[in-house]
BALOBA-1460 file (C-alpha; in Angstrom, 3 decimals):
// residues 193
<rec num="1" residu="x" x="4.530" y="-39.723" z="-23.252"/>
<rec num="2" residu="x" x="3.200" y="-41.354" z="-20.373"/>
<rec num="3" residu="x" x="4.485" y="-41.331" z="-16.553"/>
<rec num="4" residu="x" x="7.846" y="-42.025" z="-16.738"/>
<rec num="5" residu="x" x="10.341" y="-41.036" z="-19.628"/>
<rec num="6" residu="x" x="13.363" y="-42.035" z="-21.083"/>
<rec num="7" residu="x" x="16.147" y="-41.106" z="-18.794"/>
<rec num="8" residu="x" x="19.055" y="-38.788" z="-20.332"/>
<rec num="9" residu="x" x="22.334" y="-40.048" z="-20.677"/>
<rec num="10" residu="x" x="25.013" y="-38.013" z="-18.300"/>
<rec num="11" residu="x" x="27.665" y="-37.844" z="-21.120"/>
<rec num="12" residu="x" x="27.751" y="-37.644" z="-24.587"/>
<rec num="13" residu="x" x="26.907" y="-41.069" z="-27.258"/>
<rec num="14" residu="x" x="30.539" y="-41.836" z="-27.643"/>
<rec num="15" residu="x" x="31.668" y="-40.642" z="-24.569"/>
<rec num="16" residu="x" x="32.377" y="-44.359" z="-22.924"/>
<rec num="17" residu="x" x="34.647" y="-45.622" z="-26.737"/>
<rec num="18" residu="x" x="35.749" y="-48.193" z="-26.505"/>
<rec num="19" residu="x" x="34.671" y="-49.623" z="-23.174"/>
<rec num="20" residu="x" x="31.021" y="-49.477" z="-25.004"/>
<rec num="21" residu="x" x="30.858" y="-47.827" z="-28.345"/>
<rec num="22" residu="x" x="28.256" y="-44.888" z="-29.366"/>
<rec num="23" residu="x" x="26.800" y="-48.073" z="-31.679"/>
<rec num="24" residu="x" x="25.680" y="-50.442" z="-28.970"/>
<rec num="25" residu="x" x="24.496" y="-47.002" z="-26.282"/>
<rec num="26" residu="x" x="22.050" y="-46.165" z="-29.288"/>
<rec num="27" residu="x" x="20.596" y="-49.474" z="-29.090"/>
<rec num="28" residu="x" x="20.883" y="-50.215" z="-25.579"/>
<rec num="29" residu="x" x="19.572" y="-47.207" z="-24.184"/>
<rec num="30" residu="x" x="17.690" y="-45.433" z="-27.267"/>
<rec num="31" residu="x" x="15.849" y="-48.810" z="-28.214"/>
<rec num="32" residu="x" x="15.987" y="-51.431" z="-25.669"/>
<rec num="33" residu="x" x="15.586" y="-49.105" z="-22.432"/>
<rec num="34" residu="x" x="13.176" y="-46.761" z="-24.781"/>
<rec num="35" residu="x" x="10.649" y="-49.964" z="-25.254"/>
<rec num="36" residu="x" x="10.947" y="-50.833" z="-21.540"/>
<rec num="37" residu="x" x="9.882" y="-47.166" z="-20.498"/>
<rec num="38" residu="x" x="6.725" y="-46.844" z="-23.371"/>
<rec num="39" residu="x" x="6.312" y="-50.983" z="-21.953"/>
<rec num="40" residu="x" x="5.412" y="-49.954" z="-18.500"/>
<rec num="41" residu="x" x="3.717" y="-46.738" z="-19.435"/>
<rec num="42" residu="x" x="1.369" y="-48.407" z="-21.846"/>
<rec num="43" residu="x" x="0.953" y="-51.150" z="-18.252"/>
<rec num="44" residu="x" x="-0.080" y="-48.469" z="-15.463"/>
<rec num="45" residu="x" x="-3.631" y="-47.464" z="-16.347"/>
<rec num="46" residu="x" x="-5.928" y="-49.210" z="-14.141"/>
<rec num="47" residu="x" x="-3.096" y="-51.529" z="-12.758"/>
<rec num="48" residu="x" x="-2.791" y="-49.997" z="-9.354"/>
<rec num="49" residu="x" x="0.510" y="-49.121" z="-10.011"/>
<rec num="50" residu="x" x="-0.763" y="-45.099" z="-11.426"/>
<rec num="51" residu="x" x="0.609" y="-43.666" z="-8.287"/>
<rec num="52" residu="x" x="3.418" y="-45.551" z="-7.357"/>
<rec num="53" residu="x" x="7.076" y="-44.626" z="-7.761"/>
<rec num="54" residu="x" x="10.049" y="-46.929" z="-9.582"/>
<rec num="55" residu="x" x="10.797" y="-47.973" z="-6.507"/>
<rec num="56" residu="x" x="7.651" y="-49.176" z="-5.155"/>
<rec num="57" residu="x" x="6.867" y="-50.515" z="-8.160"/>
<rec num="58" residu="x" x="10.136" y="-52.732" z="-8.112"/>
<rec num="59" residu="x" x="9.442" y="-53.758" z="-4.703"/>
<rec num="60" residu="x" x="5.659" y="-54.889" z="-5.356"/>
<rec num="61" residu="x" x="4.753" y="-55.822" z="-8.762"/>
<rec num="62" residu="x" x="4.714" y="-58.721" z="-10.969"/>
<rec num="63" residu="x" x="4.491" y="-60.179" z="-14.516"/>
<rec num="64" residu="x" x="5.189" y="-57.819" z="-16.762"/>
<rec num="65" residu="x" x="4.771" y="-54.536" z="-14.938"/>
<rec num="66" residu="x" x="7.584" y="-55.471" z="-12.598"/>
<rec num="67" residu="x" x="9.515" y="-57.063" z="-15.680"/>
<rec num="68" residu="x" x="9.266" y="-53.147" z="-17.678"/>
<rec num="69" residu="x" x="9.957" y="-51.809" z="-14.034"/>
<rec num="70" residu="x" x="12.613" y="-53.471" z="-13.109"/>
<rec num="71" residu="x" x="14.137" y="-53.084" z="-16.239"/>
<rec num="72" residu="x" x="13.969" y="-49.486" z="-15.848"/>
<rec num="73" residu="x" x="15.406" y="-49.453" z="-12.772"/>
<rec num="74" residu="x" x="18.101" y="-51.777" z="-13.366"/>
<rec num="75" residu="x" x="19.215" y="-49.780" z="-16.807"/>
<rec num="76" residu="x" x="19.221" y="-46.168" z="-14.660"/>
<rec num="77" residu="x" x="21.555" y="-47.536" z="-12.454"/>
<rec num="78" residu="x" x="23.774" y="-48.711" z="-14.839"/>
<rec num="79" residu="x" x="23.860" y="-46.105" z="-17.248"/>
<rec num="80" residu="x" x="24.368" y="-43.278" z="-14.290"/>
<rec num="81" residu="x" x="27.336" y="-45.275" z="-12.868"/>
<rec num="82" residu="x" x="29.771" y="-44.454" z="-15.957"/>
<rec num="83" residu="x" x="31.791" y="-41.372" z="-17.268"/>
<rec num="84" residu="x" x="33.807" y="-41.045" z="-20.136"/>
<rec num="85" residu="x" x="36.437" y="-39.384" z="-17.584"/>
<rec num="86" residu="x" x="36.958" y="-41.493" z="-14.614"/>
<rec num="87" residu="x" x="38.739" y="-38.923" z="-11.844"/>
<rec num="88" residu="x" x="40.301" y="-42.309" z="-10.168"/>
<rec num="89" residu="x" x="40.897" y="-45.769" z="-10.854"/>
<rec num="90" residu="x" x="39.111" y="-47.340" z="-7.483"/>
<rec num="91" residu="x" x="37.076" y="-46.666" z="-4.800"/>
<rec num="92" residu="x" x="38.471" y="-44.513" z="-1.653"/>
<rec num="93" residu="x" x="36.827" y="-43.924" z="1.637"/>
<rec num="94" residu="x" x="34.559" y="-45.589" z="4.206"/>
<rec num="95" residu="x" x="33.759" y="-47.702" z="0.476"/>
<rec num="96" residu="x" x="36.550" y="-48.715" z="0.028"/>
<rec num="97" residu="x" x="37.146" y="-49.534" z="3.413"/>
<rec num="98" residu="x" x="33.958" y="-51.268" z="3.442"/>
<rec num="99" residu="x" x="35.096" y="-53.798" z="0.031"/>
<rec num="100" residu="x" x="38.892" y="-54.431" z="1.865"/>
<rec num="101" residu="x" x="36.677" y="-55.721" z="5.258"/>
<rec num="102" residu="x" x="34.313" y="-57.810" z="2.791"/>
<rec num="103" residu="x" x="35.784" y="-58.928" z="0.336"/>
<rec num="104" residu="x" x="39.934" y="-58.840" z="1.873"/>
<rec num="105" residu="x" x="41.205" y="-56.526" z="-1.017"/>
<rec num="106" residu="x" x="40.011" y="-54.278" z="-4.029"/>
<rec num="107" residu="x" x="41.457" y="-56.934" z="-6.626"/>
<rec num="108" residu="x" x="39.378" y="-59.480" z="-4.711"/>
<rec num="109" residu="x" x="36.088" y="-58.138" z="-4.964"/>
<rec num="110" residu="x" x="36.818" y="-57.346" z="-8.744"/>
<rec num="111" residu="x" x="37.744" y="-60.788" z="-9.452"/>
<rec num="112" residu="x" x="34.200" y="-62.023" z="-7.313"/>
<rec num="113" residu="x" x="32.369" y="-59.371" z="-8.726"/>
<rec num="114" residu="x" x="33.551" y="-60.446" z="-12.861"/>
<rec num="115" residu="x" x="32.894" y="-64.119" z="-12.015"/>
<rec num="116" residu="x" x="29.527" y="-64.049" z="-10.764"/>
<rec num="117" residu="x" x="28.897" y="-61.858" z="-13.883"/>
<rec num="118" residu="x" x="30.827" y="-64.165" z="-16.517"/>
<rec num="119" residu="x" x="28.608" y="-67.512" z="-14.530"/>
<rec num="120" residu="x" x="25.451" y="-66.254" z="-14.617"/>
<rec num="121" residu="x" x="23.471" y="-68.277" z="-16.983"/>
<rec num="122" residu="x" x="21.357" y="-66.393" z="-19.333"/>
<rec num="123" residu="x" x="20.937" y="-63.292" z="-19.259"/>
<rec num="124" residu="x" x="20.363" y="-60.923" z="-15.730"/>
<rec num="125" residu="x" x="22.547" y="-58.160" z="-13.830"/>
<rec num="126" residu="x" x="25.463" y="-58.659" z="-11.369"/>
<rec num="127" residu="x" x="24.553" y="-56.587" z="-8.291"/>
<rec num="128" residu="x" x="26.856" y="-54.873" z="-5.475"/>
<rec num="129" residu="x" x="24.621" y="-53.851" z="-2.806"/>
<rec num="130" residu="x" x="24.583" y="-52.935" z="1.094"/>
<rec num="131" residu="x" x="22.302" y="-54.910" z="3.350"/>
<rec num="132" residu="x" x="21.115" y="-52.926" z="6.270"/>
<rec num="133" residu="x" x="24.544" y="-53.178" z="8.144"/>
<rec num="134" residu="x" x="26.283" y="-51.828" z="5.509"/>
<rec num="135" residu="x" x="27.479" y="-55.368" z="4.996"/>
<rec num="136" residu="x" x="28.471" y="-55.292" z="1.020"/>
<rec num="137" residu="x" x="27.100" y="-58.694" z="-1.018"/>
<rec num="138" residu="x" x="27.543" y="-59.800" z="-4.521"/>
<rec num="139" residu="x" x="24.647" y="-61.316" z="-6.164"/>
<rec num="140" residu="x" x="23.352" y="-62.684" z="-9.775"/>
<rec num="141" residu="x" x="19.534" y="-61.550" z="-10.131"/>
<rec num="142" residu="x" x="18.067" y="-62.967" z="-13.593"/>
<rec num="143" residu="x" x="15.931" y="-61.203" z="-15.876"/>
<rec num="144" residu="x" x="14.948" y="-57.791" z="-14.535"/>
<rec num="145" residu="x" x="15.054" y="-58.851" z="-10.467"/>
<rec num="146" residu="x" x="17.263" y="-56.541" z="-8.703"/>
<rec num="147" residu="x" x="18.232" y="-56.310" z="-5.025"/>
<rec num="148" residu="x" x="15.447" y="-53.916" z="-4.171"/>
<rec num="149" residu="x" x="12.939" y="-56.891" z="-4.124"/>
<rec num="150" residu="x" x="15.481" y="-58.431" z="-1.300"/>
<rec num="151" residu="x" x="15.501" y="-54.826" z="0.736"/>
<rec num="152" residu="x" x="18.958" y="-54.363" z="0.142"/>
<rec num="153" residu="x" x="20.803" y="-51.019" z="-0.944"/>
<rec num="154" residu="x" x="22.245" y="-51.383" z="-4.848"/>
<rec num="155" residu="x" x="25.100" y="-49.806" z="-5.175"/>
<rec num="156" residu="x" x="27.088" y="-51.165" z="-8.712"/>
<rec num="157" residu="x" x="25.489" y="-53.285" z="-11.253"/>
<rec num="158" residu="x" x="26.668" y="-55.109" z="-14.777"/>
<rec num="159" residu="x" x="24.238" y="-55.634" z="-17.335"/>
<rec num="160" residu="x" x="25.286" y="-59.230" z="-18.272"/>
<rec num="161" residu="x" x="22.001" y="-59.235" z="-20.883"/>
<rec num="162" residu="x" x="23.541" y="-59.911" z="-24.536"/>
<rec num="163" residu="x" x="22.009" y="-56.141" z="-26.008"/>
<rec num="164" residu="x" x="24.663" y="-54.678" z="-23.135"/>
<rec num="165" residu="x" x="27.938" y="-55.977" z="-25.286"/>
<rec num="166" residu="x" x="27.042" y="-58.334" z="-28.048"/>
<rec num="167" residu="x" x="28.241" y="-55.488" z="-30.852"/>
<rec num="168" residu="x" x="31.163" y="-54.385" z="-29.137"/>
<rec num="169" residu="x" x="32.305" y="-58.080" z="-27.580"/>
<rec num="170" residu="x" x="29.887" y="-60.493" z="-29.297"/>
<rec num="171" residu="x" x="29.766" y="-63.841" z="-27.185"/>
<rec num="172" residu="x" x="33.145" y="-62.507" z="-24.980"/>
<rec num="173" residu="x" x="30.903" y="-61.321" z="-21.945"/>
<rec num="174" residu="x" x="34.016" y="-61.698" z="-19.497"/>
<rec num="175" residu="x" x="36.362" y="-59.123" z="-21.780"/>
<rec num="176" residu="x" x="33.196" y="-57.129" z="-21.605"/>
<rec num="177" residu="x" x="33.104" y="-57.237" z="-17.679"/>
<rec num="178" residu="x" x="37.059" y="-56.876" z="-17.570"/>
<rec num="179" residu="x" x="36.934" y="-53.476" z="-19.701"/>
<rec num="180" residu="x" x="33.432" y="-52.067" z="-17.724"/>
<rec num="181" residu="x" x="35.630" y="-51.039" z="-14.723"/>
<rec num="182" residu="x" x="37.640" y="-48.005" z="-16.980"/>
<rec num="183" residu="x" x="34.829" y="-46.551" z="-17.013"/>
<rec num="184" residu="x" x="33.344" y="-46.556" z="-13.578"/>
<rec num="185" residu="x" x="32.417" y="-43.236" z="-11.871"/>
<rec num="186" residu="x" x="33.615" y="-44.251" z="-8.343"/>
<rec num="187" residu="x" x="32.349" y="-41.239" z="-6.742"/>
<rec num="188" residu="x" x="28.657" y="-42.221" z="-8.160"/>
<rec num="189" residu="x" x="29.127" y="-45.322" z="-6.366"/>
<rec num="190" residu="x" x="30.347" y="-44.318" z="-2.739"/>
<rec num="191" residu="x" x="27.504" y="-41.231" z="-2.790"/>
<rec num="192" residu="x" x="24.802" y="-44.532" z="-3.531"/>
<rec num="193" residu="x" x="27.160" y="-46.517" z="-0.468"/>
């Protein structure tokens, strides 16, 4: 145990079949997200760091506190964004009025939003996130970065790192990113927008 834990999961192991199957959540949250969180705990003493929130952390560190950090943060966001139950099949509201002025349509965005995922080399996050207009922007952050470190708002993000579909998909990372959107809780994402 240390200062942060291991976040819980808001729905049950096989709650997201087959979009992502109970097999690859126990590794990808019990294991890989598990090592990140007892990483950065076993990081903090006398790093500075003892006080200072996800966030902050994020913003300021480096090497391999920020890596563990990041990580976290990243993984939270992603695993909080799903349900086993969507409750509708896009976004609605001032979101979705936002993505039709950005990006021209809701298929449009989708079809930005899986490319930049599919093209990012290696392995790193596709981010949705809100710059302090409210403008929405799609980016590819490698590693653990994030769009915290850039001051913008994150609002949807695709694990594009092998352990996030390799079981389920193996090397087919856009079927992955073409199925992830079944499974998105929409009204997770406008309450972050």
């Amino acid at each position: 145990m240390g200062k942060f834990e291991l976040m819980a999961l808001p729905y049950a192991l096989d709650a997201l079949e087959p979009v992502i199957s109970k097999q690859t959540l126990e590794f990808h949250h019990g294991k890989h997200l598990a090592a990140y969180v007892n990483n950065l705990n076993g990081l903090l003493p006398a790093s500075g760091f003892e006080d200072a929130s996800l966030e902050e952390i994020v913003r300021r560190a480096m090497g391999g506190i920020f890596n563990n950090a990041g990580q976290i943060f990243n993984h939270e966001m992603y695993f909080k964004q799903f349900t086993g139950k969507p409750t509708k099949a896009e976004p609605t509201g001032a979101f979705a009025e936002a993505i039709v002025r950005d990006f021209g349509s809701f298929d449009a965005f989708k079809e930005a939003f899986q490319k930049s995922g599919a093209t990012l080399f290696g392995s790193g996050w596709v981010w949705l996130s809100a710059d302090k207009d409210g403008k929405l922007i799609i980016s590819q952050e490698t590693n653990a970065s994030n769009p915290v470190q850039k001051g913008l708002k994150p609002l949807l993000t695709f694990d594009v790192w092998e352990h996030a579909y390799y079981l389920d998909y193996q090397n087919r990372r856009p079927d992955h990113l073409a199925s992830l959107w079944k499974i998105i809780d929409w009204n997770v994402i406008e309450k972050r927008y």
